[in-house]
N, C-alpha and C positions, 0 to 999 in steps of 0.2 A: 644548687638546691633542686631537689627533683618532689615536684606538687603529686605524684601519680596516687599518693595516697588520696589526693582529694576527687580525683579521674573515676567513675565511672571505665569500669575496665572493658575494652573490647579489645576480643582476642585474636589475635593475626589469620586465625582459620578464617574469622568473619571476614576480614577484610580481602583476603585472597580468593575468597567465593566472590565477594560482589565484583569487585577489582579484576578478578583473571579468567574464573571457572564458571561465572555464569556470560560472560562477554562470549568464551570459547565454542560453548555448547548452547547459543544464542537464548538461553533463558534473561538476560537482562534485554529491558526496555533499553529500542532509543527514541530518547525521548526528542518532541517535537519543539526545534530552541526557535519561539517565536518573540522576538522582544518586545519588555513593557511600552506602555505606550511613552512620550517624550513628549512634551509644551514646545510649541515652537520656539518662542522667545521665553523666558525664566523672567520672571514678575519681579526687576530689578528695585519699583517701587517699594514694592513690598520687602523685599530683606534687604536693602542698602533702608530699610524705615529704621527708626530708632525703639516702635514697636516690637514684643517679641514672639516673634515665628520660629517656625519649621521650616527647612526645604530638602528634598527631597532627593541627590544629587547621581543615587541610583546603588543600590546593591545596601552595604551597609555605612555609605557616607551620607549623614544629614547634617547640615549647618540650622544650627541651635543659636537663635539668640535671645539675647535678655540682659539686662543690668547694663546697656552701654557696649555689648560688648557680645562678640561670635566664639561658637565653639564648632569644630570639627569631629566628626566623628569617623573611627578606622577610615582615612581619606585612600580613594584609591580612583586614579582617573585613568590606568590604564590596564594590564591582562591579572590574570590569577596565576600566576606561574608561567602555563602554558595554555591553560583557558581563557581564548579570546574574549572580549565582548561583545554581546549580541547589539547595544545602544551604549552612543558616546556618553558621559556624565552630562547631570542636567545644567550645571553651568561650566562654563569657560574657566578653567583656573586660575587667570589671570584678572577675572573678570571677581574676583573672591572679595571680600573686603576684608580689613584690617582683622586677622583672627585675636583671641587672648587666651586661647588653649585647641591644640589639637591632642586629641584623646585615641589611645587604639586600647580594644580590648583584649584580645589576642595575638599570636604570631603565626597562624595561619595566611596563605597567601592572598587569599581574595579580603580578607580583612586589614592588611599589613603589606603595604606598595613600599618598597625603600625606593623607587622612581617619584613618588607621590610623595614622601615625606623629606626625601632633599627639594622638591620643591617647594613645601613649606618651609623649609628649616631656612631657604634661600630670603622670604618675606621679609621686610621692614616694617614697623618694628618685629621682631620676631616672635613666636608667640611660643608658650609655657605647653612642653609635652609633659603628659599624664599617663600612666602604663603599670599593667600588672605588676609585679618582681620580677624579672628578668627583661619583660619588654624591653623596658627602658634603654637597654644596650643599644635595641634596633634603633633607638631614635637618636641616641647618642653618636652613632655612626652616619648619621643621617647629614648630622650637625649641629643637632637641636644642643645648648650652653646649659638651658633651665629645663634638668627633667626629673620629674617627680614618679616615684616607684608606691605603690601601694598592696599592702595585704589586704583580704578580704574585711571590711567594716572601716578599713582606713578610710581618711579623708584630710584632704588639701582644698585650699581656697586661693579665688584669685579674681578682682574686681566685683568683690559682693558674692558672688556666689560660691555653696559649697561644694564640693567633689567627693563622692563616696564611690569607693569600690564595692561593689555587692557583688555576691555568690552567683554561681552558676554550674548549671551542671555541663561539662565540656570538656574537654582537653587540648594540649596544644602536641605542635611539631613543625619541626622547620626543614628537619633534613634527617638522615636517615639514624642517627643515633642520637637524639634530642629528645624524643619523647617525654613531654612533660615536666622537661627541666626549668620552664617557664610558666606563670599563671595566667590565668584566665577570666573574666567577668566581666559583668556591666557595671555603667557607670547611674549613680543619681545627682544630677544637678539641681540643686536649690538655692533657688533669687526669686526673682519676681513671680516664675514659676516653678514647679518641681518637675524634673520630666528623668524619668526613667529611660535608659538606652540598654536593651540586652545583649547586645553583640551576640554571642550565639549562645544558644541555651538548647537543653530538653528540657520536658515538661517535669517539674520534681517541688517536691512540698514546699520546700525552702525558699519558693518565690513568694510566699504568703508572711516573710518575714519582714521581707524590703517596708512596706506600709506599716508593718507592728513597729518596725526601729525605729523609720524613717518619718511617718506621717503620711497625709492622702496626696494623692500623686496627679496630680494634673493630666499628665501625658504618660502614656507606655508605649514605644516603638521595641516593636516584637517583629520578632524574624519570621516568617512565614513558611519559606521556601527549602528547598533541599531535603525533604524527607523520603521518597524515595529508592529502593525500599523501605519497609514499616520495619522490616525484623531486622533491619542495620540500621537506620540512620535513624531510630526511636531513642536511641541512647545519646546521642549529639543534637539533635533539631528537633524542633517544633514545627508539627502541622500544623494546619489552618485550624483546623477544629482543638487542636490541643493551644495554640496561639490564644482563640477565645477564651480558653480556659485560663490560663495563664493573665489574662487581662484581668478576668472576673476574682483570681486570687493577688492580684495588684492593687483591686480598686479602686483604678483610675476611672477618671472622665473621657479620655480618647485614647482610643486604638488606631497606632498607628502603624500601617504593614509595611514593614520594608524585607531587605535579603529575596528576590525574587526578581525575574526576568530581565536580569544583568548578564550573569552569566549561567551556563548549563554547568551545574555543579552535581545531580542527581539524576534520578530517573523519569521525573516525572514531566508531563507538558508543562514548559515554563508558563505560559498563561491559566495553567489549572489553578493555584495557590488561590490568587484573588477570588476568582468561582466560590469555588469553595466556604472561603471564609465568609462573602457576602452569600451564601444558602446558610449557613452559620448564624449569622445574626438575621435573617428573616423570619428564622423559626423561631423566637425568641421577641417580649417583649421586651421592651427598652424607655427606662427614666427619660424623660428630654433632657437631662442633662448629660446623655452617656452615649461617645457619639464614634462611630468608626470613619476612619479616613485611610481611604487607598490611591493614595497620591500617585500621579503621572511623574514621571522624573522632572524634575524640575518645577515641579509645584513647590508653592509656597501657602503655609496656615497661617495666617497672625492667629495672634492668642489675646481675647480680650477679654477685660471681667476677670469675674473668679474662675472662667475655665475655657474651654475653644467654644468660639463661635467663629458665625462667615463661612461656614464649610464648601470648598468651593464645589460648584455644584448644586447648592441647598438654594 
């Protein structure tokens, strides 16, 4: 099955200019790969709580819990291909507790480890993969027995909560003649909470649907990072300033930044994204109930009440 009709098309000129002919004739940025900041120890009270949180695990892995029960997001504890890591992930693998679904949104390399998901696949009990249409191969080869393939507005459930695949502007690729033969998007979980995960997205109308389908969103973790240049990587990511946007057409309660200072995927200084987004929401007033979190790797948010409170820090 090849999605490219739903791709946003960028044309291999584009990519050979940023990729070959601006590296050659030093017009690309290199950028300064300074890594996010890292918790010394990872607030095992707090996600081994039966309460449910966020944590923070670096790049675009966040462990999600709620209803009894953890979720995994594109788990990746080790390189992006060939892009090392600037910082270790914020907990220990082994150190995970019981998952009930690991979820990948794409099959791009920094989103989608097969080193990472035969580790999971390795876990007792083993836990329910979740993956666009075609994903699911990866995770089958992994190991994973129970895996569930969705189109966009599909949805699966599994201890209480439900699983939506939503739309995204993006594409995928694994190798050199794959291009988009696999899909792509974020996921909505709803249980006790609702939290919006985009795995990669650009900024486009369509995220203003998720809330019209869906309902009001407790949490949206937005990708921040990787845009670099504007006039290529507008069409696959979201900037800081477009991320806010993005939030504000979610109408969620919390903004929560991740995709940034894991690894050097673009051009820009890894520590610029956060800057940014926090000059973003200073310019701007703000509901108390409406609240941004730029979590250190390894952080953890419980979620209490009708929306996040305890921001660490606050």
């Amino acid at each position: 099955m090849n999605f490219s009709d739903r791709a946003v098309p960028i044309p291999f000129s584009r990519v050979f200019r940023w990729g070959v002919l601006d590296r050659l004739t030093g017009r690309r940025k290199r950028p300064k790969g300074e890594p996010a900041r890292r918790v010394h120890h990872a607030d095992k009270l707090l996600w081994e709580s039966p309460r449910p949180s966020m944590t923070w695990i670096g790049h675009a892995s966040v462990l999600i819990q709620m209803n009894g029960t953890s979720i995994l997001t594109d788990p990746n504890w080790h390189r992006a291909a060939t892009i090392p890591r600037l910082v270790r992930a914020g907990i220990h693998f082994q150190d995970l507790p019981p998952l009930g679904a690991v979820v990948v949104s794409h099959n791009h390399y920094d989103h989608l480890s097969m080193k990472t998901l035969r580790r999971a696949a390795a876990m007792r009990p083993q836990p329910l993969g979740i993956a666009p249409h075609g994903v699911g191969a990866y995770l089958v080869r992994a190991g994973f027995r129970d895996v569930v393939e969705l189109d966009w507005w599909d949805h699966t459930s599994f201890s209480g909560i439900d699983v939506t695949l939503v739309p995204a502007r993006h594409w995928s690729r694994r190798g050199l003649f794959d291009k988009n033969r696999t899909l792509w998007g974020g996921f909505v979980f709803s249980g006790e909470r609702k939290i919006y995960f985009a795995g990669d997205t650009a900024l486009w109308d369509g995220i203003s649907e998720i809330p019209a389908r869906l309902g009001p969103l407790d949490a949206a973790l937005l990708p921040i990072g990787a845009y670099e240049p504007e006039w290529f990587m507008c069409h696959q990511h979201l900037n800081p300033e477009q991320a806010g946007e993005a939030f504000l057409r979610t109408q969620a309660k919390l903004l929560m930044a991740i995709h940034w200072g894991t690894f050097v995927l673009a051009d820009e200084p890894t520590l610029e994204p956060p800057e940014r987004l926090e000059r973003w929401w200073r310019a701007r007033e703000w509901p108390e109930d409406r609240k941004l979190w730029i979590p250190r790797i390894g952080e953890t948010l419980a979620l209490q009440g009708p929306g996040p409170t305890g921001l660490p820090g606050e």
